[in-house]
N, C-alpha and C positions, 0 to 999 in steps of 0.2 A: 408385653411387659407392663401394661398398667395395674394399677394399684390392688393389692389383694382383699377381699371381702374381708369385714371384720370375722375372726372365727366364735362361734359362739361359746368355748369357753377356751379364750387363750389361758399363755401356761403365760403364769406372775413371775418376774421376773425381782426377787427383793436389793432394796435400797444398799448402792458396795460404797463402803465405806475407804479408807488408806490402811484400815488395821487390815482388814477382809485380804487375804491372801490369794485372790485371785486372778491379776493380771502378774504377767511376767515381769521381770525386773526392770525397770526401766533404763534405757539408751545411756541418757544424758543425767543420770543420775547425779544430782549435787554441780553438776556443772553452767545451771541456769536458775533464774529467780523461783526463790520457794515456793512464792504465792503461786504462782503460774503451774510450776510442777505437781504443787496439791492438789490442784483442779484438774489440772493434766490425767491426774494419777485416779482422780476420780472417777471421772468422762471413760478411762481405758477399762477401769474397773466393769462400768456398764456396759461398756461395748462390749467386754468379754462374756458377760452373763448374758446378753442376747445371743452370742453367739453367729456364729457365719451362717447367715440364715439367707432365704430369698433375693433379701432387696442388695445386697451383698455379693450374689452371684448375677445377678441382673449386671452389677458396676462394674466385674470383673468383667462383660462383655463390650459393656462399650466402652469402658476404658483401654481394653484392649483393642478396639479402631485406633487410636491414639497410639497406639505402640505400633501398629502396620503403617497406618498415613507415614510416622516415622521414618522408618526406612523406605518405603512404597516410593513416595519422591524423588528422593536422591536416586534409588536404583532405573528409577523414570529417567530422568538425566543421565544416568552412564550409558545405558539403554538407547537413547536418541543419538547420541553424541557422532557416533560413528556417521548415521546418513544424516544428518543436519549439517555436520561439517562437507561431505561431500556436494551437497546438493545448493550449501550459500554457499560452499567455496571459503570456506572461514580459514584464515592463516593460520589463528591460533585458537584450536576447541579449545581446551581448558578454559578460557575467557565463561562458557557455558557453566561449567562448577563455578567457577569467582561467583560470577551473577548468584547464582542460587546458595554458597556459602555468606553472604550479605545479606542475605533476605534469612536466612534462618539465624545468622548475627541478632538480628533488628529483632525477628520473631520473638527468639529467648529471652531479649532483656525488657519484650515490653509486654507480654506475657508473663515473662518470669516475676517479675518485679511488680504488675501491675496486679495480679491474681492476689498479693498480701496484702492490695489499696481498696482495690474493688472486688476484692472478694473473688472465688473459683468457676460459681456458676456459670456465669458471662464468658468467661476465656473455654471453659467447656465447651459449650457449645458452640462459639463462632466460629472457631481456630480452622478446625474440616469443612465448612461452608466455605469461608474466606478460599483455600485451599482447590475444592470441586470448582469456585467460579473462575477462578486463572488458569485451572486446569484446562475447561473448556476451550478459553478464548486463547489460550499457549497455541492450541491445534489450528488456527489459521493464521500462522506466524507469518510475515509476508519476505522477511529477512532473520538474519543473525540476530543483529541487535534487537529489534523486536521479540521475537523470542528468550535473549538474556533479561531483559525487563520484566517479560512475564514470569518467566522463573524465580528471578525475584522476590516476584509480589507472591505466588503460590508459597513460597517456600517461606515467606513471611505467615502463614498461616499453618506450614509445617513445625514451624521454630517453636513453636506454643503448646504442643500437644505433651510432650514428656513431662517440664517443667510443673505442666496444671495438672494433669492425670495422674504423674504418680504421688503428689501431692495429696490428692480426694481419697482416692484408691485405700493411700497409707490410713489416713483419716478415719475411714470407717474398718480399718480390719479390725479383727479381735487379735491379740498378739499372738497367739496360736498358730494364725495363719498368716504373717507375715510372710510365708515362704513364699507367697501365694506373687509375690511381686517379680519374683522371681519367674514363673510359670509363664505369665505377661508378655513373654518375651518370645512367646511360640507364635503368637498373634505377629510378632518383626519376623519372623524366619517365614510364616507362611506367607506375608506380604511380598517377600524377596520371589518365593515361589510363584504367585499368582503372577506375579509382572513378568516375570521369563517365561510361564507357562502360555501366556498370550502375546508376548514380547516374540516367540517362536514363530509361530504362523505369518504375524504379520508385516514385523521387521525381516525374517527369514527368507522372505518369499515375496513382497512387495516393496522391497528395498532397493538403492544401487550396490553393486558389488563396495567392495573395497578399493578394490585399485579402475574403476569402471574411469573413463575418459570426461564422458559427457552424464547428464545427471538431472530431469527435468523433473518439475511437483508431479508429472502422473507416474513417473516413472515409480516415485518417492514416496507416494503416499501412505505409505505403512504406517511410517511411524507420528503421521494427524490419525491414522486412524485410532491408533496406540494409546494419544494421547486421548481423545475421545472415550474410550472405555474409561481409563485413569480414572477421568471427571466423572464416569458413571458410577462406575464402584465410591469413590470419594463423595458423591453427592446421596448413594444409597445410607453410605454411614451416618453422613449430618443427618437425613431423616429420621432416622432409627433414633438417633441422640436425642433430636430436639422433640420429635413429635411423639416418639413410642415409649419414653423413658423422662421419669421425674427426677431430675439430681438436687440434692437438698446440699444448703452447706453445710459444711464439717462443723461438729458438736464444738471441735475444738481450736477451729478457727475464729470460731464466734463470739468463743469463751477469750480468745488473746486480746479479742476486739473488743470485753468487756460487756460482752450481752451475753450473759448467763443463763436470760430467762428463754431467749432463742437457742442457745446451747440443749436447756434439757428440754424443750419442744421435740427439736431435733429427735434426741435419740427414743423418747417415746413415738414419735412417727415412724422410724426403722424397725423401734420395737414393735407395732403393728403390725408393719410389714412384714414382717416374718412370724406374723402369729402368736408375738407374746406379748406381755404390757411389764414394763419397767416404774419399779415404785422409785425411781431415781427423782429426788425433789430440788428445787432453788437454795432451799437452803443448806442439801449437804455440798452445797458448790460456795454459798457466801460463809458458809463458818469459817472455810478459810481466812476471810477476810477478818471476822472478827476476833481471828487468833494474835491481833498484833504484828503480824508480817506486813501489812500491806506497804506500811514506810520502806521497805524494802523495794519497793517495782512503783517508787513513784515517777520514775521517768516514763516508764514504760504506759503506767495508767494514762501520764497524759499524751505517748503520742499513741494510744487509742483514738484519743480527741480529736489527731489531726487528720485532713481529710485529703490533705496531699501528701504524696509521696516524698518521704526524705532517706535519709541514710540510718534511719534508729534499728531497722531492720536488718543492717547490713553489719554495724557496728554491734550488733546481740550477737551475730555469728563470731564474732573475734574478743568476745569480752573475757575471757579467760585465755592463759597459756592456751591449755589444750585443748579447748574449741579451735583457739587461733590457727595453735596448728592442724588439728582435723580438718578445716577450710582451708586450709591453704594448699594442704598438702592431697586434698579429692579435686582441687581444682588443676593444681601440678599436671595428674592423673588424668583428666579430664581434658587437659589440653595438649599433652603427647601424644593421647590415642587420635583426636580431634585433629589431626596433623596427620598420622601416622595410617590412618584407616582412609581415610579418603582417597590420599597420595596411591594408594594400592588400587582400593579397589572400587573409586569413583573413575578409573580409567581399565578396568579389569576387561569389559569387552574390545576396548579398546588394543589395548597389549596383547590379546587373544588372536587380536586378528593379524595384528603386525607381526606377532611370532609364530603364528599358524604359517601365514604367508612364507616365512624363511622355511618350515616344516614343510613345506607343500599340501597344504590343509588348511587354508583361510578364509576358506569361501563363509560370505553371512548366515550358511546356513546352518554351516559346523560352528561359528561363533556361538550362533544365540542357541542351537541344542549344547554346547559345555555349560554356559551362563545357566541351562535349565538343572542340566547335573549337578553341579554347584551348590544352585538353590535348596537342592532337595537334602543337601548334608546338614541341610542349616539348621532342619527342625528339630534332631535328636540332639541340638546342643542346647537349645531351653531346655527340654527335660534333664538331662545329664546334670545342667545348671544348677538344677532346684532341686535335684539329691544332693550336688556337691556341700551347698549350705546348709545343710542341718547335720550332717558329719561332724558328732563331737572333735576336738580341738583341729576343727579345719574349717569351717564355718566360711563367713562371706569373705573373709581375708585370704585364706587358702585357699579357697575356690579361684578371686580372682587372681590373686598372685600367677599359679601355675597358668593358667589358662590365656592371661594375658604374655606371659612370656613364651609360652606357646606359639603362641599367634605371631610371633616375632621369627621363633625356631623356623617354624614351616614358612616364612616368607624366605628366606636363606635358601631355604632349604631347593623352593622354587626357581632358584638361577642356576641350579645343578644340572635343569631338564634337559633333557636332548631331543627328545620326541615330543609331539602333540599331547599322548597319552598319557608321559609323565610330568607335564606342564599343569592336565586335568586334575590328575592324582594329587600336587602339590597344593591347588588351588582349593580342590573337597578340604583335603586336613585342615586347610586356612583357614576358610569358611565356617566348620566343625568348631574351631575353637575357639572365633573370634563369636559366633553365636552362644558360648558358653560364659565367654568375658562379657559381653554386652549384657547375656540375664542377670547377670550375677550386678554388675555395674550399677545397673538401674535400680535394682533391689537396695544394692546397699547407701546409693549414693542417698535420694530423701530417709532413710532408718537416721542415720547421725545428724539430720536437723530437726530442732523443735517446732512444732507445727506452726505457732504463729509467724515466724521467721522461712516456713519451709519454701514457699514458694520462692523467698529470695534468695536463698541456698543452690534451689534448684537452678533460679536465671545465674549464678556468680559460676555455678558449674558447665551452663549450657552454653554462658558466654564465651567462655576460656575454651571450650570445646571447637565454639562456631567462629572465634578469632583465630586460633592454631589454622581452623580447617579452613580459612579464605588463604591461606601461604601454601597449602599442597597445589592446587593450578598453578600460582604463579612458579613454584618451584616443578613442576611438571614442564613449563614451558619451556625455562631454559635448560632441565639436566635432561631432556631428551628423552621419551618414553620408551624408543626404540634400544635404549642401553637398562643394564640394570640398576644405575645410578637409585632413584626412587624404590625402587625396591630394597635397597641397602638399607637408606634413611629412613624406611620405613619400618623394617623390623628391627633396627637396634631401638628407635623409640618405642616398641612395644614392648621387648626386655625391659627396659629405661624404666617403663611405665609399671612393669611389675614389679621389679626390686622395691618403689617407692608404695608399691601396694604395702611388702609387710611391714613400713614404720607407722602404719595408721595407726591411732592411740585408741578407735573403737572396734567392737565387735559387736554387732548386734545380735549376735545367733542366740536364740531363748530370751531374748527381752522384749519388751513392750517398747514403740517409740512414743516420744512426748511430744 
């Protein structure tokens, strides 16, 4: 992945103007500062004339680690949960999700919020490092609570991956390809896959049963060993990131910060890198300024100036009506599913095994081979995803609308089963369609904020997600996993959460984001 030779004669890419009709419509059109939008509007102009080139599909890779560590975690954690609880003897697992629902709390909002103070680069790359080193040291947990601790902490550097990546990602697409955020989401369904695919052999088979009496570390050792991989794969990707791969900041995060002349550095460097040269100059970025807008974003210029973090970021997401309500209302969204997806299926081998057992079918082996079938439904709902949103008048709102209530249907649908086999059956649909809500989710949720604000959009959404999701253990605790209680609550919050999908006031499908 490093840098490509200059070519000897790249193709010139000429200077896009606002008249120039080539980027797509823009998102947030008219609904934030002019000055900002010109420049916006500028920057996507040239990104779109370079086009989805090279250094662009390099970002789609390893921002796509960021979308497995994602899920990769948490399904690490439902994963354990069974023989950790047997082997400390824990009254109450769920305590195991709390821990790790805190640490991805903490992650989002310092992350989230920090990535628009100090910039993308930095939460890029350390997020999966932070992440692979707790990993490691989870695997000689000596107790319970040791263990919740390091969960924690790992998942403190899971909390940070969506909020910064799909941030950069959006940054550098040409709007053409915004679908592309969408696709991103096959990187979380194959993560789901990879963890039960080695979750199988060595949870399966070096495990204590489920109902086992006695329960000693040798007996137990699968799932250190489990963990041990995690941190392999997770410390494979931070290398890839930090050492194999140059991430540059965003043209247009730069530009919100008031460095213009790093702005068009920026995109002549991508232009390189993909073998063209862009005649994009400083000044068709500062005319704006000299159009007489700038009185317009004088709050804004100056908290450019400021070096610490306040609420000017937070307060640009709600400056109009219908921004107000666009944020309030992906946040809504954000933290019903954040509730609702957990509650399910951060306890999914868990319940597997419990209802296996009334089946006569609970053994750990039969657990973690369904968790593996499961897994594998997961991957045809990114793609299905990323057709669904470019479907004229069905786009990111009708994709996740349907697909989100979906996800609700088939949890209902799952307290019907009477068999093993149709408990599996109900569980694929599930899976199916919650990896379809999820592509779509992530796609649409940074499209409706403006880039110098996105990262805080992103932590106000991840927050509300990771505050809902620390209430699914403790309500796991007391409505009893072994009834279908949690399952009820679970899918009416996912209808919940699709009815309020179609009052969103955007749609991004064929525009440019700003």
């Amino acid at each position: 992945m490093a840098d490509n030779k200059d070519k000897d004669e790249a193709e010139v890419v000429s200077a896009p103007s606002l008249e120039d009709d080539i980027a797509a419509p823009a998102v947030l059109k008219g609904a934030i500062d002019p000055v900002y939008e010109a420049k916006a509007q500028t920057l996507n102009n040239a990104i779109q004339e370079i086009g989805m080139g090279w250094y662009q599909w390099q970002l789609f890779v390893v921002v796509g680690f960021g979308w497995a560590s994602d899920n990769l975690w948490p399904i690490v954690t439902s994963l354990i949960l069974s023989p950790v609880s047997i082997e400390f003897h824990a009254s109450k697992p769920p305590l195991l999700s709390l821990a790790q629902n805190f640490g991805l709390l903490f992650g989002a909002m310092f992350w989230g919020f920090g990535c628009d103070v100090f910039g993308r680069r930095w939460a890029f790359n350390l997020t999966i490092g932070i992440t692979a080193l707790w990993g490691f040291i989870a695997a000689g947990s000596p107790n319970f609570p040791a263990l919740g601790c390091f969960a924690a902490f790992w998942s403190f550097g899971v909390g940070g991956n969506l909020p910064v990546d799909s941030a950069i990602f959006l940054e550098f697409l040409p709007g053409t390809h915004q679908y592309l955020l969408t696709i991103l989401s096959i990187f979380w369904a194959f993560a789901q896959l990879i963890a039960t695919l080695i979750a199988w052999p060595l949870l399966g088979y070096h495990t204590c049963q489920e109902k086992a009496t006695s329960c000693s570390r040798k007996q137990n050792f699968g799932w250190r060993w489990f963990m041990i991989c995690m941190g392999v794969l997770a410390l494979i990707m931070f290398i890839l990131r930090f050492v194999a791969f140059t991430i540059f900041e965003s043209p247009k995060y730069l530009m919100g910060r008031g460095n213009d002349e790093d702005a068009v550095r920026v995109v002549h460097e991508v232009a390189r890198r993909n073998g063209k040269t862009s005649n994009l100059t400083l000044a068709d970025l500062q005319v704006h300024d000299r159009e007489g807008q700038q009185h317009t974003d004088a709050k804004a210029a100056l908290s450019r100036k400021l070096q610490k973090l306040n609420l000017t970021h937070v307060r640009a997401l709600f400056a109009t009506p219908k921004l107000a309500i666009s944020t309030g209302m992906i946040m809504a969204i954000w933290g019903f599913i954040g509730l609702a997806y957990p509650l399910y299926n951060a306890f999914l081998p868990f319940i597997q095994a419990e209802r296996g057992a009334d089946f006569g079918d609970g053994s750990t082996y039969i657990t973690y081979r369904n968790s593996l079938i499961i897994a594998v439904l997961g991957i045809p709902g990114a793609i299905i995803g990323g057709i669904l949103v470019e479907l004229p008048r069905f786009g990111r709102k009708g994709a996740l609308a349907i697909s989100t209530a979906l996800t609700g249907v088939f949890l209902f649908a799952s307290t019907t089963a009477l068999t093993s086999n149709a408990l599996l059956g109900w569980n694929c649909a599930f899976n199916l369609m919650s990896n379809v809500m999820y592509a779509v989710l992530y796609a649409y949720t940074p499209e409706i904020f403006p880039t110098k604000d996105r990262g805080t959009g992103n932590a106000l959404t991840a927050t509300a997600n990771r505050v809902f999701g620390i209430m699914a253990p403790i309500i796991a605790i007391y409505a009893n996993l072994q009834t279908a209680a949690p399952v009820y609550v679970s899918g009416a919050l996912f209808i919940a959460a699709g009815v309020l999908t179609l009052m969103l006031p955007f749609e991004p499908r064929g525009k440019a984001s700003l």
